[in-house]
C-alpha positions as CSV (number, residue, x, y, z in Angstrom):
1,X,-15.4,28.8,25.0
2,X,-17.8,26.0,23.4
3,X,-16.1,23.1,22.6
4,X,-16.9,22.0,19.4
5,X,-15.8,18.2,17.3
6,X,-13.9,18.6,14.2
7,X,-15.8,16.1,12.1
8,X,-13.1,16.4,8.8
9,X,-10.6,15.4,11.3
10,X,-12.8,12.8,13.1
11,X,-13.0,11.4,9.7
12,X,-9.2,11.8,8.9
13,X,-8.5,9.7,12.1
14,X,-11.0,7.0,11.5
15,X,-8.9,6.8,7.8
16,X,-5.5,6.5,9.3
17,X,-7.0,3.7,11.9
18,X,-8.8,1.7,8.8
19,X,-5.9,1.9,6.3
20,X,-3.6,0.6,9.6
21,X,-6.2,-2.3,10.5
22,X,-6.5,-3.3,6.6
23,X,-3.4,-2.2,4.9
24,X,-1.1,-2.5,8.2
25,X,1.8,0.2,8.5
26,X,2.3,3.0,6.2
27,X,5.3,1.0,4.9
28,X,3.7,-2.1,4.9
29,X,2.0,-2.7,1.3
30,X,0.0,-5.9,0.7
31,X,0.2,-5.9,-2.9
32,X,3.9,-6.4,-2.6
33,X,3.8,-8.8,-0.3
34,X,1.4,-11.2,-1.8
35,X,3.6,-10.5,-4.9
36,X,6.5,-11.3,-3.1
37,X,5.1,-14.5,-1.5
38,X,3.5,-16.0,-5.0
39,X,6.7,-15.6,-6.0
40,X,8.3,-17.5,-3.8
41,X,5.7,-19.9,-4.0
42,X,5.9,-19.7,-7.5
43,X,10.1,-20.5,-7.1
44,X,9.8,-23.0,-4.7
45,X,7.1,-24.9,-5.7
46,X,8.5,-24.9,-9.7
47,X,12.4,-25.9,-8.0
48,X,10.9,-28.7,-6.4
49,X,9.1,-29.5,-9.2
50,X,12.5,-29.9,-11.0
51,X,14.0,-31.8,-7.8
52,X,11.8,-34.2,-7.9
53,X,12.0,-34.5,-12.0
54,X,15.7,-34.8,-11.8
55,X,16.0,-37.0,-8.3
56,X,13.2,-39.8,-9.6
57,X,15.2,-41.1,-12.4
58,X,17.8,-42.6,-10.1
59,X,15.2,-43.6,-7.8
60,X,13.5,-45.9,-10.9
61,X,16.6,-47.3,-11.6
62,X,17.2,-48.4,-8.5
63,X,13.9,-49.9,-8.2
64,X,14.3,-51.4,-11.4
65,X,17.4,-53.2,-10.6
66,X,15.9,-54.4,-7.2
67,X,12.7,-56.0,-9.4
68,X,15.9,-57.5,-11.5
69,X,17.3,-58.9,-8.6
70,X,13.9,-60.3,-7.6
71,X,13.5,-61.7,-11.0
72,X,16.8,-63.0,-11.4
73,X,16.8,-65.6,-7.8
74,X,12.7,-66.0,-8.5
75,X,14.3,-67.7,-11.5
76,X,17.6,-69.2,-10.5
77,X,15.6,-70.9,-7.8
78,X,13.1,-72.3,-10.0
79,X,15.6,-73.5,-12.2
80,X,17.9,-75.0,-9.5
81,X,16.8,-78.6,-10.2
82,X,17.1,-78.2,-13.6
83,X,21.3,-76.8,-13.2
84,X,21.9,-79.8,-10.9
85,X,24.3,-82.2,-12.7
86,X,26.4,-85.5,-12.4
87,X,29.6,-84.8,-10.3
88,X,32.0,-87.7,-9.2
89,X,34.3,-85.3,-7.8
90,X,32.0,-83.8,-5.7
91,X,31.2,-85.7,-2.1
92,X,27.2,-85.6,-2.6
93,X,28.2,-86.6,-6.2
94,X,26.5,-83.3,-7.4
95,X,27.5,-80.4,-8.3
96,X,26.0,-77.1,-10.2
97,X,26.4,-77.4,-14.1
98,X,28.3,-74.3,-15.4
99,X,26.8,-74.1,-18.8
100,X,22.9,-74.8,-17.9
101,X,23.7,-71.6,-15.5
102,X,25.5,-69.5,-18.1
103,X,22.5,-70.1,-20.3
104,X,20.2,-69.1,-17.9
105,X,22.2,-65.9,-16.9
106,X,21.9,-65.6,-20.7
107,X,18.1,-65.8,-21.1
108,X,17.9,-63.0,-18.2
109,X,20.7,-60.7,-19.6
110,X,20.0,-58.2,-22.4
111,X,21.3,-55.8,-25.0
112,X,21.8,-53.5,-22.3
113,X,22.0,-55.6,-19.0
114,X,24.4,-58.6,-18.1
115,X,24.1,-60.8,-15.4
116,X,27.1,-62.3,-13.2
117,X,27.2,-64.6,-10.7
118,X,30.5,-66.0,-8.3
119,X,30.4,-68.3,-5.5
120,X,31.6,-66.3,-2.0
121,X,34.9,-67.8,-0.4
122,X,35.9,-70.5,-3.7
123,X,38.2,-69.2,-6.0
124,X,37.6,-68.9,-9.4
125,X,36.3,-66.3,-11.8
126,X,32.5,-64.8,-12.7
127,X,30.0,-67.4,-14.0
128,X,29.1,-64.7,-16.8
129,X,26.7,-65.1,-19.4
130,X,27.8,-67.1,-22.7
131,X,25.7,-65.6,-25.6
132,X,24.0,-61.8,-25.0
133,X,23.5,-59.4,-27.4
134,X,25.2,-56.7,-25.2
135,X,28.8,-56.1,-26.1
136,X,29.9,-53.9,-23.5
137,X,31.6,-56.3,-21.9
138,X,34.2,-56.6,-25.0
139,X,34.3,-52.7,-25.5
140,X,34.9,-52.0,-21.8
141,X,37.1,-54.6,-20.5
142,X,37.6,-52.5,-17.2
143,X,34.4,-53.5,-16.2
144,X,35.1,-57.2,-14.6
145,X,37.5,-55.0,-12.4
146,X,35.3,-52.6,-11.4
147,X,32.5,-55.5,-11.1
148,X,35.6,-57.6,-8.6
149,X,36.2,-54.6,-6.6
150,X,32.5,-54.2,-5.9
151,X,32.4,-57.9,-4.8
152,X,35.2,-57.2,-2.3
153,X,34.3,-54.1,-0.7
154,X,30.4,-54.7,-0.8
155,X,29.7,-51.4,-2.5
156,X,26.1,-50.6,-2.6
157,X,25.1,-49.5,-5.8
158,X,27.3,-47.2,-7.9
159,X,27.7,-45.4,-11.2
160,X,30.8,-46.2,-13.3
161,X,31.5,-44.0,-15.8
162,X,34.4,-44.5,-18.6
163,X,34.8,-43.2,-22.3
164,X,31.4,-41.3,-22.7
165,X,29.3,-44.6,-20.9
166,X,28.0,-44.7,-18.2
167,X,26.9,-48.6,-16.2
168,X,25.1,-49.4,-12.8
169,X,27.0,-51.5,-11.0
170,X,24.8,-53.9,-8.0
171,X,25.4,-56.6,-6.4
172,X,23.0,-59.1,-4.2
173,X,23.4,-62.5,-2.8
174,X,21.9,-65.6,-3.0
175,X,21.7,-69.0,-1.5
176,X,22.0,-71.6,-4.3
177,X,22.9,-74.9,-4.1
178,X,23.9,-75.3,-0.5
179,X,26.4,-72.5,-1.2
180,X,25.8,-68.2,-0.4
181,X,26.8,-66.9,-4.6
182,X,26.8,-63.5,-5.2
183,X,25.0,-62.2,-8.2
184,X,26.2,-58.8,-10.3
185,X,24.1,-56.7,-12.2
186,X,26.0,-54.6,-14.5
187,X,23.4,-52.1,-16.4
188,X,24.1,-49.9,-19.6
189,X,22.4,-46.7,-18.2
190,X,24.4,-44.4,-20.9
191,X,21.0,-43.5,-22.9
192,X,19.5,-42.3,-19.2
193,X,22.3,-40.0,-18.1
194,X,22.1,-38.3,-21.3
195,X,18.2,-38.2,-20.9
196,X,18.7,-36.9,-17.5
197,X,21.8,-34.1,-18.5
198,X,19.1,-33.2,-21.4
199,X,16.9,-32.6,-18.8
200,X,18.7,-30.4,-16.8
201,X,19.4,-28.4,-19.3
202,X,16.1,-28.0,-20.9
203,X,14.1,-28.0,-17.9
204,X,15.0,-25.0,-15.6
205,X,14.7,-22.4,-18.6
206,X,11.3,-24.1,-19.5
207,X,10.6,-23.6,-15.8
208,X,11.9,-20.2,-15.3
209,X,9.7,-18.8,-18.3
210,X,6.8,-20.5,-17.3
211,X,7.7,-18.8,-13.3
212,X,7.5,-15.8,-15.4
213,X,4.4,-16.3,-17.0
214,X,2.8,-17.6,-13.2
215,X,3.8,-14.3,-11.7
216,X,2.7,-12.4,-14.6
217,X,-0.5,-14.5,-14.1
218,X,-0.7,-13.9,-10.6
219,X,0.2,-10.1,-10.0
220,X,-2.6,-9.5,-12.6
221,X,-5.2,-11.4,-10.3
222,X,-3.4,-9.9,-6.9
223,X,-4.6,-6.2,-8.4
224,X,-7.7,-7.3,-9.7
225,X,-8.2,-9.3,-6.3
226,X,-7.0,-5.9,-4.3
227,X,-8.9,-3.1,-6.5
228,X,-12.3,-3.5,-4.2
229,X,-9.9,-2.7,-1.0
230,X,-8.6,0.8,-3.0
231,X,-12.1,1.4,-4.2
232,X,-12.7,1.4,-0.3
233,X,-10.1,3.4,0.7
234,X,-11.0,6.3,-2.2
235,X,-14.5,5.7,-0.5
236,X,-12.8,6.1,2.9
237,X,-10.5,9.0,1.7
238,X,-13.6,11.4,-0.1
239,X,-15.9,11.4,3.4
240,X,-15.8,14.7,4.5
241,X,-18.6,16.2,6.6
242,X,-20.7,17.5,4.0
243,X,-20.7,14.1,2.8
244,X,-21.4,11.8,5.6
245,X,-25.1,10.9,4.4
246,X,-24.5,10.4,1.0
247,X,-21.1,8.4,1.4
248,X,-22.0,5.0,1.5
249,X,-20.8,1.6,1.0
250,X,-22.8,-0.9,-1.2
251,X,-22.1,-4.2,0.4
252,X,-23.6,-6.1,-2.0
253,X,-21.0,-5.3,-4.2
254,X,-18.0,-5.9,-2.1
255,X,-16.5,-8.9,-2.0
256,X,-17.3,-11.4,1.4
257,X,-13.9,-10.6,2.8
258,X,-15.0,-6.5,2.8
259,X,-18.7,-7.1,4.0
260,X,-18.5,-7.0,7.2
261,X,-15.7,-4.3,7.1
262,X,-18.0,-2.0,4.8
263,X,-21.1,-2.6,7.3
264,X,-18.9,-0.9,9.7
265,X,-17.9,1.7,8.2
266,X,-21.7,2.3,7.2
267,X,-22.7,2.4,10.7
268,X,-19.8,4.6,11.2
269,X,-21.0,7.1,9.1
270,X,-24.8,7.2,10.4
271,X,-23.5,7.5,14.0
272,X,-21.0,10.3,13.0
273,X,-23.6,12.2,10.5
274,X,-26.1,11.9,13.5
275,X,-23.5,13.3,15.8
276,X,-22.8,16.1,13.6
277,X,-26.5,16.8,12.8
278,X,-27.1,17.3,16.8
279,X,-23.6,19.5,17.5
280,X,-25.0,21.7,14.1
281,X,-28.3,22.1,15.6
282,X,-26.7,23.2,18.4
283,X,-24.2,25.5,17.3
284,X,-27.2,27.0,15.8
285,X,-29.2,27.7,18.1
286,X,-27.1,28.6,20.2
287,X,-25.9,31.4,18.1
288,X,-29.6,32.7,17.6
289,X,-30.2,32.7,21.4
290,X,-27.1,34.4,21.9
291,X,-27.3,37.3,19.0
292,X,-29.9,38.9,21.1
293,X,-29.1,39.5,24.5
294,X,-25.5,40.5,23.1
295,X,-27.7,43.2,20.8
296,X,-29.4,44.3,23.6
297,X,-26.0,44.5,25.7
298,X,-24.4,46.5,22.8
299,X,-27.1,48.9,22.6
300,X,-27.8,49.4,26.5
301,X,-23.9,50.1,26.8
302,X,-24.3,53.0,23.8
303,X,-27.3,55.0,25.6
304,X,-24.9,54.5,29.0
305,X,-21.7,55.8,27.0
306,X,-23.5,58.6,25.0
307,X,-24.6,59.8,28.6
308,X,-21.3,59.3,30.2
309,X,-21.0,63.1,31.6
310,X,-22.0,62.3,34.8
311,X,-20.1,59.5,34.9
312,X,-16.1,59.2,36.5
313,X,-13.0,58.2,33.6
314,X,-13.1,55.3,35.1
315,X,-16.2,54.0,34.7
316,X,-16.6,55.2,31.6
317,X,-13.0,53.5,30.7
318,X,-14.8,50.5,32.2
319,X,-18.1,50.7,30.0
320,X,-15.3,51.2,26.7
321,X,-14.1,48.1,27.4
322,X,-17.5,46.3,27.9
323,X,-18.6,47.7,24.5
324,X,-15.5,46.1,23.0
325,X,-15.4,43.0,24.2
326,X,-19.7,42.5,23.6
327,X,-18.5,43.8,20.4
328,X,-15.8,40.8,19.7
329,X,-18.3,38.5,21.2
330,X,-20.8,39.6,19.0
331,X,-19.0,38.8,16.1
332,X,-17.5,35.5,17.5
333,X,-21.2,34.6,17.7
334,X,-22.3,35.6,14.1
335,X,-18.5,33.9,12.9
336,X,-19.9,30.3,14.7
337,X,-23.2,31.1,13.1
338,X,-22.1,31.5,9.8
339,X,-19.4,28.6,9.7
340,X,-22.4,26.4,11.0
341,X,-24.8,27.5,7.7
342,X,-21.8,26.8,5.5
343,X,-21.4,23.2,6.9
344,X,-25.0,22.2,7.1
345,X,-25.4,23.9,3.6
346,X,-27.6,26.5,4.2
347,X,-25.1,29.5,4.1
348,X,-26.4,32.3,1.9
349,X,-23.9,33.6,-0.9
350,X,-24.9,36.0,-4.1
351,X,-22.3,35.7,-6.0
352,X,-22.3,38.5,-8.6
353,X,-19.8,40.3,-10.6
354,X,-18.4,43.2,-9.0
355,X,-15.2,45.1,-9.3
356,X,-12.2,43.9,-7.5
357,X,-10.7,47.7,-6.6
358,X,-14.0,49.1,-5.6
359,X,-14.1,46.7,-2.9
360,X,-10.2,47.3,-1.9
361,X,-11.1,50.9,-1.3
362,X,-14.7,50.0,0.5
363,X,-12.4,47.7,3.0
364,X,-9.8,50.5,3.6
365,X,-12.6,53.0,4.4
366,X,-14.4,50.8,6.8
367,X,-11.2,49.7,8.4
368,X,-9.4,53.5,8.4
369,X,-11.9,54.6,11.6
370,X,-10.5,52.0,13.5
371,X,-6.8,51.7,12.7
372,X,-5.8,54.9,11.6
373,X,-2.5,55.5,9.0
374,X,-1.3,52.3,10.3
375,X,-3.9,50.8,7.4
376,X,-2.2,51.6,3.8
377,X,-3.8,50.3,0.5
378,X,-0.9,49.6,-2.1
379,X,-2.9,49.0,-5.0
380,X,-4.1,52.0,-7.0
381,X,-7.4,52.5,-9.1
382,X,-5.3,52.9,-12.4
383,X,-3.0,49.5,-11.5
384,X,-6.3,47.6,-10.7
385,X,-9.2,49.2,-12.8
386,X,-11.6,47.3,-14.6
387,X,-10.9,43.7,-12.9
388,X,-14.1,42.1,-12.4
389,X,-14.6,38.9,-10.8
390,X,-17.4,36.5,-9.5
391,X,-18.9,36.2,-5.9
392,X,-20.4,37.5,-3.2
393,X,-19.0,41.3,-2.4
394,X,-20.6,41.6,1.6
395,X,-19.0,38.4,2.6
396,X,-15.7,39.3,0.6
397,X,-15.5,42.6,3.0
398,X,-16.3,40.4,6.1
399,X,-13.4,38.1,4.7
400,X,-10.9,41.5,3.9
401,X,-12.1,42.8,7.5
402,X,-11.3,39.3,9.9
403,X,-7.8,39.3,7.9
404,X,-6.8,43.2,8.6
405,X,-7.9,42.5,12.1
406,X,-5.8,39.6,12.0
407,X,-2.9,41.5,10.8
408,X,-3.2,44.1,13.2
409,X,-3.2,42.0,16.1
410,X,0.0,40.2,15.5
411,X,1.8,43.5,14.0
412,X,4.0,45.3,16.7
413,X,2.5,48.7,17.1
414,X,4.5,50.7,15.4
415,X,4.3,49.1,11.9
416,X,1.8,48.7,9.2
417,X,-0.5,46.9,7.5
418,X,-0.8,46.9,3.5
419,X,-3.9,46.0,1.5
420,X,-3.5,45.4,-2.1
421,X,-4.8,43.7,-5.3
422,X,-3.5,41.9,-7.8
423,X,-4.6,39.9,-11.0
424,X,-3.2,37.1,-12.9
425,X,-5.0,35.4,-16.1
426,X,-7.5,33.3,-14.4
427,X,-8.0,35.1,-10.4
428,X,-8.0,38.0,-8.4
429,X,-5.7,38.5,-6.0
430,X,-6.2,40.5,-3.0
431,X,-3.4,40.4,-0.4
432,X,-3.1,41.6,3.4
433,X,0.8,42.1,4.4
434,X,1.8,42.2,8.5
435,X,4.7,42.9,10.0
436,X,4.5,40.1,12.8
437,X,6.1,36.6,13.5
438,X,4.9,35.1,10.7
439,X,3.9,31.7,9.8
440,X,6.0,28.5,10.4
441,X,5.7,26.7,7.1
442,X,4.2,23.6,9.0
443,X,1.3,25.7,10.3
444,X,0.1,27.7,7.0
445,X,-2.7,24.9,6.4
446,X,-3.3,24.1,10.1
447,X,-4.4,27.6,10.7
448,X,-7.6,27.8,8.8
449,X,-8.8,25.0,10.9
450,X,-11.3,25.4,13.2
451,X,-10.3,26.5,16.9
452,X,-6.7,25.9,15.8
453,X,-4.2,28.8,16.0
454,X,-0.4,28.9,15.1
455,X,2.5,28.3,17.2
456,X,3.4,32.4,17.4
457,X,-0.1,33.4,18.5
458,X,0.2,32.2,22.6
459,X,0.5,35.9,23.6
460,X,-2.2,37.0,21.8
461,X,-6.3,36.8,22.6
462,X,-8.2,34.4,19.8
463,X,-10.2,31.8,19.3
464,X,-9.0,29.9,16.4
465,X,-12.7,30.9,14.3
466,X,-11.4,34.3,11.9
467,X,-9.4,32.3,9.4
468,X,-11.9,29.0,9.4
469,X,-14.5,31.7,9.1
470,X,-13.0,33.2,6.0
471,X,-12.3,29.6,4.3
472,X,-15.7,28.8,4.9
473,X,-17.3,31.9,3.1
474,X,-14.5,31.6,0.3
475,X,-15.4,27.9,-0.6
476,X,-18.6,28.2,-1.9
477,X,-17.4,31.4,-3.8
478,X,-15.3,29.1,-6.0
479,X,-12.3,31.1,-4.1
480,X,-9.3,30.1,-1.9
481,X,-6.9,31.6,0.9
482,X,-3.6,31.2,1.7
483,X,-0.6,32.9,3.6
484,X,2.7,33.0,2.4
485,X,5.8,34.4,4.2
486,X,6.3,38.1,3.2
487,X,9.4,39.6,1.5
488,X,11.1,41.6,4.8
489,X,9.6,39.1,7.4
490,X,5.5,38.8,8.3
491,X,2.8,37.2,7.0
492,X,1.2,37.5,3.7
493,X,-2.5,36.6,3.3
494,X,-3.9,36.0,-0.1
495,X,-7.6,35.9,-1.0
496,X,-8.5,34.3,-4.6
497,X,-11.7,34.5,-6.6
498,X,-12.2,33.7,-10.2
499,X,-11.6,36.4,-12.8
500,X,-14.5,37.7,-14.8
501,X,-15.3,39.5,-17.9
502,X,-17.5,42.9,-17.4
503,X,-20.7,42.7,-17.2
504,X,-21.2,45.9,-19.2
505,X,-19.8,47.1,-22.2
506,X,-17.9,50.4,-21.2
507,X,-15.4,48.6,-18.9
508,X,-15.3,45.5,-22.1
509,X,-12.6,48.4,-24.1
């Protein structure tokens, strides 16, 4: 048997091996992973947004109170000469005067910062600042405590909270006079935990609805950004072989990521429409070179058999069975040649309105000579009179005749096979019922393939052209077929065409 490419599943292959390079596995979706990933992005990048909001504040404070410590010995050592005083007591008859230094720890203190200073290792309490106009010292009286226990235990900087306030508690040393002091910086930072509490209140609803509003923003783009890739693949998914020259991809509309994928996929196409121009031709010609020496064999072998008296039973059992088989391959030949005009468009239908039971009964006469009773027609002229429909009536027999032969071949011998026709409001129906294995529900579209035969048909001669043959002639007839399973087991094939009004006015009443 020629071998023969399926272009329509050629092209279905190259489909499933694009949308796998591009779109990955059939689970895999890129839309929904780019939406995914924006909005993580879109998550993380608006939570360390508030991070970083919430974390510099104590960051600048810090900083600030280092740029106060700077300030504060930048100061005390350019006032040192100006604090030294008279001392008799002391042995270098110096000594550090106590008031000049409060004053100064006054002029660097504020309304909300106080500066305190204590020599390390002599006894005696905080050199504190003698006029301020911060009063927290007064109203929190726990905080020369807190400020001692820093002193001993050399802290680093902490937060000491008490009634509703909140203070920054530092310390820092300094070498002044001869003698290692230690400065404390107690700040009033109650207005900036508030500000900062405000802030993590306000803040992560502001940025959750504007994370909304981003990923709003950005699955709108993602579609926009992924409509040329299902543009493609509706492109991809309409190729059929009919179609493979005017199926084209304009690159100079796709976007710079799909260019070179859409040049492809042009050259594709010209390599697999020139492919299928050549195995057309072929198929062609072939059938034209073949139609005559089969003619001649047919007709050589009917002289032989109409003088077969001479002849032994067994060659002329011998001759029967060259007759039937140059028969079958004469209409294998004219099958291939007809499915090749259908695909390369030149396939000749006159579709004309014709009665649907006239040709029921023309099909059961043909057919009767051959099959005997076995062949029964169901339908009666009263139950289908006057339904008219549209096509052409010579390649509906040839479609009736592949499908009783069908039936017959796959029917045990001792049962039947029933034609009948049926209507409903917009076809005709006309049906052909075996009594055989039937079709697995799997197989009732892969059947009218080309060269493809069901799973129950291994014991049975075929090539896999009947069914394609009759799909073929039925398609540009506006029609269909399709088998379903039959009541009491076997096959039921079913032949639609459109459903027509009379063309003359006697059958119109």
């Amino acid at each position: 048997m020629m071998s023969k490419i399926d272009p329509d599943r050629l092209i279905k292959t190259f489909v499933n091996n694009t949308y796998k390079k591009v779109f990955g596995s059939p689970s895999f979706s890129m839309r929904r992973a780019l939406e995914r990933t924006s909005l993580l992005s879109v998550l993380f990048g608006y939570g360390l947004f508030l991070y970083v909001i919430l974390a510099l504040q104590p960051l600048q404070r810090k900083q600030r109170q280092v740029m106060t410590f700077d300030h504060v010995k930048t100061t005390l050592q350019k006032s040192e000469p100006l604090l030294i005083g008279t001392n008799p007591k002391s042995s270098s008859q110096k000594s550090i005067d106590l008031q000049s230094l409060q004053r100064v720890l006054s002029d660097l203190s504020s309304y909300r910062l106080a500066i305190w200073m204590h020599p390390i290792g002599i006894p005696g309490d905080f050199v504190i600042p003698t006029s301020t106009s911060n009063t927290f010292f007064q109203k929190v009286p726990s905080l020369r405590n807190a400020t001692k226990n820093i002193s001993k235990s050399e802290l680093g900087p902490i937060v000491y909270s008490v009634n509703s306030r909140h203070f920054a508690l530092d310390s820092s040393e300094i070498q002044f006079h001869g003698k290692t002091w230690k400065i404390h910086l107690v700040d009033d930072i109650t207005q900036e935990i508030e500000y900062q509490q405000i802030l993590a209140w306000i803040l992560p609803p502001i940025a959750l609805i504007a994370s909304l509003i981003t990923i709003l923003l950005t699955r709108s783009g993602i579609r926009r950004g992924l409509e040329p890739l299902n543009e493609f693949g509706r492109l991809i998914g309409s190729v059929t072989s009919g179609s493979l020259i005017d199926s084209r991809c304009e690159s100079d509309d796709q976007p710079l990521e799909l260019k070179p994928l859409s040049g492809s996929f042009n050259s594709l196409l010209d390599r697999l429409s020139q492919s299928w121009t050549r195995q057309r031709v072929f198929a062609n010609a072939l059938s034209h070179e073949l139609r005559t020496p089969i003619t001649l064999i047919i007709g050589y072998t009917k002289r032989v058999l109409r003088r077969s008296d001479s002849l032994t039973d067994e060659l002329r059992h011998d001759l029967i069975i060259v007759d039937e088989e140059t028969r079958r391959l004469g209409r294998l030949i004219t099958d291939l040649l007809d499915i090749a005009r259908e695909e390369s468009g030149t396939l000749s239908i006159n579709s004309q309105p014709f009665e649907a039971w006239k040709v029921l009964d023309q099909v059961y006469q043909l057919n009767q000579t051959e099959f005997g009773d076995r062949l029964l027609m169901l339908s009666e002229k009263s139950g289908s009179d006057h339904l008219w429909t549209m096509g052409d009536r010579d390649r509906l027999v040839q479609c009736l005749g592949n499908l009783i032969e069908n039936a017959f071949k796959y029917s045990p011998d001792d049962q039947n096979v029933e034609i009948s026709c049926s209507s409903s409001k917009e076809y005709v129906q006309w049906k052909v019922r075996d009594h055989g294995p039937g079709v697995p529900e799997a197989e009732k579209t892969l059947i009218f393939e080309q060269f493809r035969r069901g799973s129950n048909t291994a014991k049975q001669q075929g090539s896999g052209i009947g069914l394609a043959l009759v799909r073929s002639l039925l398609k540009p007839m506006g029609g269909r077929v399709f088998v379903q399973d039959a009541t009491d087991g076997g096959a039921l094939f079913v032949i639609e065409l459109p459903r027509c009004e009379s063309p003359q006015p006697e059958y119109s009443s």
